[in-house]
Structures are given as C-alpha cells and as structure tokens.
C-alpha positions, 0 to 999 in steps of 0.5 A: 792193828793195821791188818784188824781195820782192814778185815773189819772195813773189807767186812764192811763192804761185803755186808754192803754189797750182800745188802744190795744183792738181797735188798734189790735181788741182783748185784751192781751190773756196771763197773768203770774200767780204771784208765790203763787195762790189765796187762797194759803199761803208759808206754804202749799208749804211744804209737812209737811203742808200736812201731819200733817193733817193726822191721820196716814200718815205713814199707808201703803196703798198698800204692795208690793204684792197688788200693783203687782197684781194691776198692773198686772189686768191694764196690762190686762185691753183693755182700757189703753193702756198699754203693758207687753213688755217682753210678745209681741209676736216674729212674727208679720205679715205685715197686723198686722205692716200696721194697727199699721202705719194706726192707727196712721195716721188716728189719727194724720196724715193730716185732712183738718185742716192746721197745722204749722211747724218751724217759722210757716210754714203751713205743705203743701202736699209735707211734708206729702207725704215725711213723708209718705214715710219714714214710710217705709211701703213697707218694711215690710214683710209677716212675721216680727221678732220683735227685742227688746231693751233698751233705752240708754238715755232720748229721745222723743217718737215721733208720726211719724219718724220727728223732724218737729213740728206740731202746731194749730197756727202758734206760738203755740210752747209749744204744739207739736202735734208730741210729745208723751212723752219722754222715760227714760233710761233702757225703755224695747222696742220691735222694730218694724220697722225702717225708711227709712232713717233708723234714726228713729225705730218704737218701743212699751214701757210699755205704748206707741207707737211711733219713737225713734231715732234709735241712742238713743236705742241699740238692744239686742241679745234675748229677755232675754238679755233686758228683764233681765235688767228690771227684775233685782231683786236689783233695786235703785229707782231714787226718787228725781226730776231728778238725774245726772248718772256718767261714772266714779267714779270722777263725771267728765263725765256725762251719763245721766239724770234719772227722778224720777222714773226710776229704775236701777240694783244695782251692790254695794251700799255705806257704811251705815254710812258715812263719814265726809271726805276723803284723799287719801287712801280713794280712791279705783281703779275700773275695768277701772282703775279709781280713785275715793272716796271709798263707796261714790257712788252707782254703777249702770248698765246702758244700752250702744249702742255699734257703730253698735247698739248693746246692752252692759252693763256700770257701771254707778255711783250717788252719795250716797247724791243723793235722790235715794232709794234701791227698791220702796218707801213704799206706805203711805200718807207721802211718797207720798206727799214728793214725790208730792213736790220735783216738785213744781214749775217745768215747765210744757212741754207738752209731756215733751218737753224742757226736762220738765213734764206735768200733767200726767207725773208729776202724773206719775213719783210720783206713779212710786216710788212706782212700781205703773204703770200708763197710760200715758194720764190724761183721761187714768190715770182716769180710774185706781184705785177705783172710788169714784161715778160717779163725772161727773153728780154730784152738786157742793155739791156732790162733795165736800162731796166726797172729805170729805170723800177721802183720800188725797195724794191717789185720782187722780182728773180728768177733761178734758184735766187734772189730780190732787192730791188730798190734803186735805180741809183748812178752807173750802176748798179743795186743789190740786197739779198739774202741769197746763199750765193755766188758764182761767179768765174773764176780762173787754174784754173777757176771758184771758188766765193766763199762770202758766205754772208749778207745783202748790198748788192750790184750786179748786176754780181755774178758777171759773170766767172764762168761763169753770168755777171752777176746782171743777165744771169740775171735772169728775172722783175722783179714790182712788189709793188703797184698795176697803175696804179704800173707803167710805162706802157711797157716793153722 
C-alpha cells in the first residue's frame, strides 16, 4: 500500500511538472541547492578538517619581504590592471582623460543588444544620451590636475555616474552589468573628473576604475596627505568577515562596516591581558569628552569628509573581542584556511552588491590579510602567481595529478567566469571552496540552473551532469601563490 501511494504521488508530480512544460513551453529554470553539496559531509565545513591534512600547516609560505616584491613585479605587470595610486602622474591631458571615458563606453556603453533598467524597462535612447552627457567630457581641460583622496565609507564603484541597473533580461536583477565593485573605506583614490551633476567623481583605486559618489570620499589637500594614511607603518588588519568601526568609546554610533582585509593606522591598542569585568573606574575619558571601558577597544584613524568635501582624521574604535590582527597575518596553509571559513556560507553578490562578495572578491579579501595584492576580476586573478602547466588543453587525468602534486590552501583554480581554493583530495577527490551563483544540471527536460548562491565546499565533480560538464573538466589555469622552488618539479 506504502509503495502504491507513493507511484501515485510521484505520478502526481510528473503530471505537474509535464503541465508546466506544456502550459509555459519550458521547464522550471531555477532549483535551491540544498545546505551541504553532493559528496560534502559537516566535517569538512571546518578549517581543521582541512588543516589536519597537512604536514606542516604552520610553515610560512611567503615573508613579509617576499610578498612585497611580488607585489611590487604585478604592479608592473600591463596585463592586470592594477595601479600604484600614490605614483599617478599630477597632470593629465584632455586627450589622455577622453580616451579613459571612451574605453569604457566602448566596453559597456549601448550595443545593439537591448539592456533592461528598474522594473525591467529597456534602456531606450534618451537614457544613454542623458547618461552620456553627464560624463562631462566638455569640461575637461587641455591640461588636468588630478586630485586624490580616500574613501570615507563602503560604496560602490560604478561603470558610469548612474544608480540605474543595466540588466541581460528584464528580471536579472542579481547581475548589474553597471556594477564594478564596491571600494573599502581608507581606499587611496587619485580623482579625475567630476560629473556634471557634480554627484558622481571619476576616480583610479589600486585596481579599478569607475564612479563614486562624490559624498561617499573626501579630497585631500596634497597628495602626501592621503597617500601617508595608506603608508602608515602601525596598520590593524581587519581579519574577520566583516567588523563594525565605532565613532565613540560606548559602541553607540556606528561609522562603518570594514570587510576582511581592510587595514587601518593604530593610534592605541588594548591592554595584552584582558579583563574578566569592569565598573566605573574602569572608565576613562577620551579627547571628545567620551566615557568609555578603559583598554577595551583598539583606537584606529579613520578618514572623514568634512561638509565641503575636505579630507580630515577621526578616531574610530572596535572592539578588542573583535577578529582584527596588528599588521598582515603570517602566510601559512592554516592561516589561510581559517581565513577561507570565516565566509562559508556568505551570499554571493555580483560586484558585490546587496553589501555581499563574489567569487573574486572572496579570493579577494582572503589573500588581502596577508598584504597579497590581487586583481579584482577571476580571469586576472589567474594570471598571478606560479603557473602549474598550462591546465587548459590538459585530460582529466592531467589535471588530477597536477593537483596531487599542488599545495592546498595556496592554488588558485580558474575556469571561465570563476576562481576557487584549492583544498585538498578526500577519498579520491579534490575539493575546492568557492563562492558560486549556481549551477548547471541536466534534468528530464533539459538543463536547469540550481542557484547556490554562496560560499561553499564543494568537489570538482560539480556540474559534471550538466551541459558544461564537471568543474574539473573546465578548469583552466591552476597557479600556486608562492615560491617558484615550492612548485613540483615535474608536471603533466
């Protein structure tokens, strides 16, 4: 009888599912991913899991010198993108401004592809041609000074100077194709132009270019003003997720948000051994006439906007309980992998919108504890480090002994569109963490998107039964974020 109802109820659900396919002419095109992946058990959410595999996880990988002097050959290096800020040049001519503007429209500007906006609208003519005049290009001088400055708070980095979306389909609201990134507070920009409604200012940070909202950064008056923040010696590393930065001793008035990775001057630190409780002479007063815990927070100089625009200095306090760390972490595999786990399970947003990360952004922010500077974009991304043989043109087989032979925690995996870490082999397989919009699968109808949609462990079997086939069939670059001597000797 058991088994009758459920032919009868899985009957049911086919008829259902038929209906839909010939009612609407196409299947459901999105599936939830339930919360552990195929082939994924609770254990290996934990770092330790991980970590207990290898040899020696505490082995520094990098110094502090060696990562410096990588940093320093990538800023050179054409190819990604990135920039030495404090190094741009004061005078910029019109021609050289004007050819920035036209590189980016001809990138993302019209084509004859119609694109939607808020409640899928398509953009029509009149909207491009308004949002072409706002560049402002007619202000631009034969000769420009470029300002600089730093960012006052978390805020996006647009393609043009437009809160408008820009989407494929007219619901694809997850994907902005005007969304770059979002920059962090204490971010050095050089300035190049304003728009025309003078809300938007055209900036260079480390490793993009876009629009900022010009109420969201504060121009310094020289160059040495901003760029000495940056170059602070005495830096607290924001290590955890994201970390809440106080304007006052009582945690009462929230400034910002800083995300893993961000970095700040230390003014004062809290005292080494801490303590079970406090009362009232605990408290101290500070400069502003504030009351608060004595040695319980980190006190921290933050960037302020001052009403017309101007750079000044605040302090800023976290919590000592808060996951912050005084200057880079030590580049080891155990390190690196505690950093990897404080975002499992973190939402995916492209260009990290809705205040989230995406795949090169959580790659991101893991290697910025370390003072490793990376590109921003996943193809970039798999440009840096040491190549583990060209992954691209390689068998299944191939790759698989590549990654026998790789370093976990320390290899970047890349495929079109994505980047992973690089965990390590279980019973056979190789596992990755990632943060991933979806998935394809194949199904009774057709292939079907599974939304996932967050920071995951997953196997590189993943996808295998779609039509793009396994992650590890689309693997393309595999680079090691180390020492040429830590890679092996010989390879597929």
């Amino acid at each position: 009888m058991i088994l009758q109802k459920r032919s009868v109820s899985t009957l049911f659900i086919l008829a259902v599912i038929l209906s839909f396919v010939l009612i609407l002419g196409c299947p459901p095109l999105i599936l939830l991913a339930s919360h552990l992946l195929p082939n994924v058990s609770p254990k290996m959410e934990e770092p330790e899991f991980w970590i207990e595999k290898i040899q020696n996880p505490s082995r520094l990988l990098l110094t502090a010198e060696e990562i410096q002097k990588m940093n320093d050959e990538n800023l050179k290096r054409e190819d990604l993108f990135l920039c030495r800020v404090k190094d741009l040049k004061d005078e910029w001519t019109r021609e050289e401004i004007l050819g920035l503007l036209d590189e980016d429209w001809e990138g993302f500007g019209r084509t004859a592809e119609v694109r939607y906006g808020r409640n899928g609208v398509p953009l029509e003519e009149p909207f491009w041609s308004q949002l072409k005049n706002n560049l402002n290009r007619e202000s631009t001088r034969d000769r420009n000074q470029i300002l600089f400055g730093l960012i006052v708070k978390r805020t996006d980095i647009r393609v043009f100077p437009t809160d408008e979306l820009s989407m494929n389909t007219p619901n694809n609201y997850e994907f902005n194709r005007f969304q770059h990134s979002s920059i962090s507070p204490g971010s050095l920009i050089g300035i190049y132009s304003f728009s025309k409604d003078k809300l938007w200012a055209y900036v260079q940070t480390r490793f993009i270019r876009g629009w900022v909202r010009t109420i969201d950064l504060a121009i310094a008056k020289e160059r040495s003003e901003a760029v000495g923040y940056e170059e602070a010696k005495d830096q607290l590393v924001i290590t955890g997720n994201f970390v809440k930065v106080f304007g006052d001793t009582l945690f009462q008035q929230p400034v910002f948000l800083a995300q893993m990775g961000t970095s700040f001057p230390i003014l004062s630190s809290p005292r080494t051994s801490p303590a079970t409780c406090w009362h009232r002479a605990d408290t101290v007063q500070d400069g502003s006439g504030q009351i608060g815990k004595a040695n319980q927070y980190y006190i921290i100089r933050i960037p302020f906007r001052e009403s017309d625009g101007k750079l000044s200095f605040r302090k800023g306090y976290i919590s000592r309980d808060d996951d912050v760390h005084f200057g880079f972490l030590p580049y080891t595999q155990e390190n690196l992998a505690h950093q990897a786990f404080k975002m499992l399970h973190e939402p995916y947003g492209w260009g990290e919108m809705f205040g989230a990360r995406d795949c090169s952004r959580f790659i991101m922010d893991i290697f910025s504890t370390f003072g490793i500077l990376m590109p921003r974009n996943s193809k970039l991304q798999g440009r840096i480090g040491i190549p583990l043989g060209q992954a691209e043109r390689k068998t299944i087989q191939e790759k698989q002994k590549i990654l026998d032979q790789a370093i976990p925690l320390a290899t970047l995996l890349r495929l079109p569109g994505h980047i992973m870490l690089y965990l390590g082999k279980d019973n056979g397989k190789y596992y990755v963490i990632h943060n991933i919009w979806g998935i394809q699968r194949g199904g009774w109808f057709g292939p079907k998107l599974e939304k996932i949609g967050r920071v995951v462990v997953s196997d590189l079997s993943l996808g295998k039964s779609g039509p793009n086939q396994s992650l590890l069939h689309r693997i393309t670059d595999i680079q090691l974020i180390g020492l040429a001597s830590e890679a092996p000797k010989r390879l597929p």
